[in-house]
C-alpha positions, 0 to 999 in steps of 0.5 A, spaced: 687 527 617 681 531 619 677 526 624 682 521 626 684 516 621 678 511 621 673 517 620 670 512 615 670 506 619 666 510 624 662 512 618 660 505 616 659 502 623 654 508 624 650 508 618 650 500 618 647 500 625 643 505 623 639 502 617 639 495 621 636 498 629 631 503 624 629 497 619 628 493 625 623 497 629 619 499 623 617 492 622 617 491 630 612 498 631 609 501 625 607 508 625 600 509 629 598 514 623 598 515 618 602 523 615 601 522 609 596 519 602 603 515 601 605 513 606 604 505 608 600 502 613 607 497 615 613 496 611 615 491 606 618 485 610 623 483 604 626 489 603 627 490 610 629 485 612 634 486 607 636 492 609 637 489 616 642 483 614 646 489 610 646 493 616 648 488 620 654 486 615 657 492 614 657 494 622 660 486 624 665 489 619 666 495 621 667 493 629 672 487 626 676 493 622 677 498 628 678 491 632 684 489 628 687 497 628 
């Protein structure tokens, strides 16, 4: 297979890790500035923390798979 067999596992682990370390700092350190008339002055706890709890599930999952072979 193209990349390796766990190309998908990888896929999730990286995606999973990247949802919750970046919903993390977003509640952590919110933007200085604001870019944009839409953009929001921080963002919304309860979706990011959602967000961090899915992330973290589907990276425990993917470390558990690669893991376990």
């Amino acid at each position: 297979m193209f990349l390796g067999e766990d190309l998908l596992v990888w896929l999730v682990l990286a995606i999973g890790g990247a949802m919750a370390v970046g919903n993390l700092m977003a509640i952590i350190r919110p933007p200085v500035e604001k870019i944009e008339e839409s953009d929001l002055a921080k963002a919304p706890l309860v979706r990011s923390i959602v967000f961090i709890v899915v992330g973290i599930v589907a990276s425990i999952w993917a470390i558990a798979s690669l893991i376990s072979g």
